[in-house]
C-alpha positions in Angstrom: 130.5 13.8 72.5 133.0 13.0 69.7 132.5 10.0 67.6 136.3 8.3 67.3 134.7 6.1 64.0 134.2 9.2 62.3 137.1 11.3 63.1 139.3 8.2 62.0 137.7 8.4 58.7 138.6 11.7 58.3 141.9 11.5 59.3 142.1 8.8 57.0 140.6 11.2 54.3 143.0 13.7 54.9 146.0 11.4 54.7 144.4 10.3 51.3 144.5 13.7 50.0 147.9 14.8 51.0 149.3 11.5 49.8 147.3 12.2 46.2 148.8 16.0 46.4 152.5 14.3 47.3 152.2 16.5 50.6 155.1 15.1 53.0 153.6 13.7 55.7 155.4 13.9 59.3 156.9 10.3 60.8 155.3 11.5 64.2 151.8 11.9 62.8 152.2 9.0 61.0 152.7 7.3 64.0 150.0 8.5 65.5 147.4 7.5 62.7 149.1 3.7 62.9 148.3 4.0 66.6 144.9 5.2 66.1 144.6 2.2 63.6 145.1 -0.3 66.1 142.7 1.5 69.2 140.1 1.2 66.5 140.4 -1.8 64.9 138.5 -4.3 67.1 135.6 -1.6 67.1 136.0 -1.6 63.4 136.0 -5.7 63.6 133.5 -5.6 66.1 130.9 -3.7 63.4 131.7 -6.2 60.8 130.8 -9.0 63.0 127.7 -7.8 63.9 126.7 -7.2 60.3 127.7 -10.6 59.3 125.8 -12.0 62.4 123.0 -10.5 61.2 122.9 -11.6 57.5 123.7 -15.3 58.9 120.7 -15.0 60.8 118.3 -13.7 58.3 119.8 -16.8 55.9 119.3 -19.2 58.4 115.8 -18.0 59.6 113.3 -20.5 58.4 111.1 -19.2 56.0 108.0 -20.9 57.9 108.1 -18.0 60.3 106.3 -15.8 58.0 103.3 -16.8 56.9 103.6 -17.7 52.8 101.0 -16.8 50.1 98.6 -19.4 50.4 98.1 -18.8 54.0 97.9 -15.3 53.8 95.1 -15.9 51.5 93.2 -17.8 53.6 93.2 -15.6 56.3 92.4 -12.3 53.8 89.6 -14.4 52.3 88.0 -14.9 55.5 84.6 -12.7 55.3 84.9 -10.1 58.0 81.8 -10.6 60.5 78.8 -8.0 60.2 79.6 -7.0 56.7 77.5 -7.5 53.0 79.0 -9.1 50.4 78.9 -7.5 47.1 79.9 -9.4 43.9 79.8 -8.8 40.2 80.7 -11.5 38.1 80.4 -12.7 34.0 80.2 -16.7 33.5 81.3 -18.5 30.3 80.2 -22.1 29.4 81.8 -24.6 27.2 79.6 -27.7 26.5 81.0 -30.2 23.5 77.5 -32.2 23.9 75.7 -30.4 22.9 78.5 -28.0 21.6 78.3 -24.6 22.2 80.4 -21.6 24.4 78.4 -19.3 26.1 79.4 -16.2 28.3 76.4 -15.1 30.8 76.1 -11.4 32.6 77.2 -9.4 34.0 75.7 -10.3 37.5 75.5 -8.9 40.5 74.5 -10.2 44.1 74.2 -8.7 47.3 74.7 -11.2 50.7 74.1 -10.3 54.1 76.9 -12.1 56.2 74.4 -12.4 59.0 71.6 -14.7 59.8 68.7 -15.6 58.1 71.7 -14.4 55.4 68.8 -12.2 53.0 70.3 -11.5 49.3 69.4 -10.2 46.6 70.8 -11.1 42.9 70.4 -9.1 39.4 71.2 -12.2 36.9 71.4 -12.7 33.0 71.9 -16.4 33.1 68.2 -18.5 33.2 66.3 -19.3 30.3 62.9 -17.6 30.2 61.1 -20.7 31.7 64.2 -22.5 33.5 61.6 -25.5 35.8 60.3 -26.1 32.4 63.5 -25.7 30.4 65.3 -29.1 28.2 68.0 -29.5 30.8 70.1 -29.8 27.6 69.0 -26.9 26.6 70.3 -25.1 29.9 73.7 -25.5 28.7 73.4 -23.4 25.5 70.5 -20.8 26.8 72.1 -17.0 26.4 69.7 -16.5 29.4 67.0 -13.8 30.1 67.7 -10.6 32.8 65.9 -11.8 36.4 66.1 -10.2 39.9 65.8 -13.1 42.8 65.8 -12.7 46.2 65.0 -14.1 49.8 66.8 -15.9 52.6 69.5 -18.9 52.2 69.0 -20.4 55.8 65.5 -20.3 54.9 65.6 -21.4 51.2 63.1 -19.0 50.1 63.5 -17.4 46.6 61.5 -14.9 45.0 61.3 -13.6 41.6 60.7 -9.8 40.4 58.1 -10.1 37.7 57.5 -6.5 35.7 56.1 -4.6 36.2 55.5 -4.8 40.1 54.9 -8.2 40.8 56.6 -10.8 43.3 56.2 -13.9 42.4 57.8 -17.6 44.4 60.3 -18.7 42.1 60.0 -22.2 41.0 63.6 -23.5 41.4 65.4 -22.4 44.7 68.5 -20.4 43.8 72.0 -21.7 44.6 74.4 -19.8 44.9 77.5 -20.1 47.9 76.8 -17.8 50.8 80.8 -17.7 50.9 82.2 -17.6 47.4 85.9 -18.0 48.6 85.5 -21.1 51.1 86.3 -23.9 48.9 89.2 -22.1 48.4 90.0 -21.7 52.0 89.0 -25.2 52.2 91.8 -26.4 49.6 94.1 -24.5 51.1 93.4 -26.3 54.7 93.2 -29.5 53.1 97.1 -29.1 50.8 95.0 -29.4 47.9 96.3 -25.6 46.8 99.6 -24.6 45.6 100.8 -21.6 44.3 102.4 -21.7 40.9 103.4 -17.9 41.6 102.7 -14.9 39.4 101.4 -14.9 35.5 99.4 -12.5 33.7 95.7 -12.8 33.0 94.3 -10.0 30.5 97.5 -7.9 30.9 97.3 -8.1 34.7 99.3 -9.2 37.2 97.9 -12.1 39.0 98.7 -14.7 41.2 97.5 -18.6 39.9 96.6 -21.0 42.4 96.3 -24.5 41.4 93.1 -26.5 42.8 93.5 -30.3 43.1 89.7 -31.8 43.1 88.6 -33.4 46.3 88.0 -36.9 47.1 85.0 -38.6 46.0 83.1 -37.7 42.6 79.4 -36.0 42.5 78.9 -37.4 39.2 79.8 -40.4 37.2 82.6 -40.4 35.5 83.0 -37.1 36.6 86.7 -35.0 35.8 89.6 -35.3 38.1 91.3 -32.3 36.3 92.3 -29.8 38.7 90.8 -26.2 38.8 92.5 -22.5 38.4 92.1 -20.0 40.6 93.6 -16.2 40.1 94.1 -13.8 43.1 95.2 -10.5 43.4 98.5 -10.7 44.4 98.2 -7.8 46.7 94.8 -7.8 48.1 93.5 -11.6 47.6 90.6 -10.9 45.9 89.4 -13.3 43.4 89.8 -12.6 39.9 88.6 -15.9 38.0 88.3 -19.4 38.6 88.6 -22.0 35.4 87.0 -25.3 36.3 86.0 -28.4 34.1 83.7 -29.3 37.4 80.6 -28.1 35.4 77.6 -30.3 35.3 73.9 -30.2 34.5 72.4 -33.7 35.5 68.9 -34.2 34.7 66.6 -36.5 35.9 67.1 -39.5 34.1 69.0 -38.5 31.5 72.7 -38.3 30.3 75.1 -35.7 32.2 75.7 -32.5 30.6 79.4 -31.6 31.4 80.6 -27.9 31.5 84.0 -26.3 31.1 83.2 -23.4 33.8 85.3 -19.5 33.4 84.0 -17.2 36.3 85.5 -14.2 35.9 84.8 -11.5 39.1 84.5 -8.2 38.5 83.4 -7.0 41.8 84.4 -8.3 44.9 83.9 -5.9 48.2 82.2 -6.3 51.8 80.0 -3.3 52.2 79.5 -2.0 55.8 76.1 -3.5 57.9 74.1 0.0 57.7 70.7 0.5 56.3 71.0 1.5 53.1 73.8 -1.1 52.1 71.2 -4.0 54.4 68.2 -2.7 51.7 70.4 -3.9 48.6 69.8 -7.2 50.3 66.2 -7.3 50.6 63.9 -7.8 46.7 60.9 -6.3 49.2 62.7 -3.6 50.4 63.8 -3.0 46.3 60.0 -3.2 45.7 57.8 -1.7 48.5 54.9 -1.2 46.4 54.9 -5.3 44.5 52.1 -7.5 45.0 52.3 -11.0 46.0 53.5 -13.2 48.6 
């Protein structure tokens, strides 16, 4: 089946030509090209409308049917169920009482997303001694390499002592079973915006501005807001700046921290056996003594 669009253009080609080659052109066939003309000018029209119809549209389309960036985070942030999360991460400190910036790591932890949520972390950031430490002190100590494990919904923490020892750790380990969910969080709560993309070590990243919530955990406490930076393609973290760093001992002044965590892993491993062992400071040390 012919297509009259095309042959018209052709023609119209072909008259082109001849008129650039001063090639006399009959007064019947250019009648008939003027007639053709006409047949084909409301298709022609017809076209044009439709392609301006369609640009008015995707102007006038809200941009609040798409999701933006900050939602899409949330949602890619979400930890899939059944999986283990694996993050390496360095940590930098900056106290001005006492004064001293210091960067801690790398570290590396292992969650399973699962109940009783088992982990296991490889750390370089506790003094030697820490339930015994100057809680000043904790804000300058380079740190010492430890292995902790256990469960968080049981609170139970142990410590690899060398050579093959497990020992009960004398402070429980804290660390968020979901790393991402205050973000999430101040993106629910309109305490995120995106200030769009900027570079961070020569990469690409996208920097999300954290308002702090309501209420303060300490006195006096900073009402600066925090930094996050994403990958603007995948989501993943890639540091967090935060002046919402405190050590508060008992009785004695708050130490405030200026807090740079810096990821350099971020993954969720599949739930099989071998990954589930990573998890588990017994399974790490079959042959340990203790509890």
């Amino acid at each position: 089946m012919s297509d009259p669009v095309r042959e018209l253009k052709r023609e119209l080609l072909a008259a082109a030509e001849r008129q650039h080659r001063h090639v006399p052109v009959s007064a019947g066939r250019t009648r008939r090209l003027r007639a053709r003309l006409a047949r084909h000018r409301l298709l022609l029209t017809s076209a044009t409308l439709s392609v301006a119809a369609a640009a008015a549209l995707l102007v006038t389309t809200p941009w609040s049917t798409s999701p933006g960036f900050l939602e899409q985070a949330q949602a890619a942030l979400t930890p899939p169920a059944g999986t283990i999360l694996h993050q390496k991460w360095e940590l930098t400190s900056t106290s001005t009482d006492p004064a001293c910036t210091v960067t801690r790591g790398p570290n590396e932890i292992w969650i399973d997303q699962t109940p009783p949520h088992r982990y296991r972390a490889l750390l370089n950031d506790l003094p030697p001694d820490p339930a015994n430490a100057d809680p000043r002190a904790l804000a300058c100590a380079s740190g010492t390499p430890s292995e902790l494990g256990g469960t968080f919904d049981t609170g139970e923490t142990l410590r690899f002592v060398p050579p093959n020892t497990l020992t009960v750790n004398p402070l429980q380990f804290v660390f968020p079973l979901d790393p991402v969910k205050e973000l999430r969080e101040a993106i629910s709560e309109g305490r995120a915006h995106d200030e769009g993309e900027t570079q961070l070590d020569g990469r690409t990243v996208e920097r999300i501005r954290i308002d702090p919530p309501p209420g303060c955990p300490v006195p006096g406490c900073s009402r600066d807001p925090s930094y996050a930076y994403v990958d603007p393609d995948t989501f993943d973290p890639v540091q967090v700046e935060s002046p919402h760093g405190y050590i508060v001992p008992p009785g004695g002044p708050v130490v405030r921290l200026h807090m740079v965590m810096r990821t350099l892993t971020f993954e969720y491993l599949p739930h099989t056996p071998a990954n589930l062992a990573l998890t588990d400071i017994r399974a790490q040390h079959p042959n340990a003594t203790g509890p």
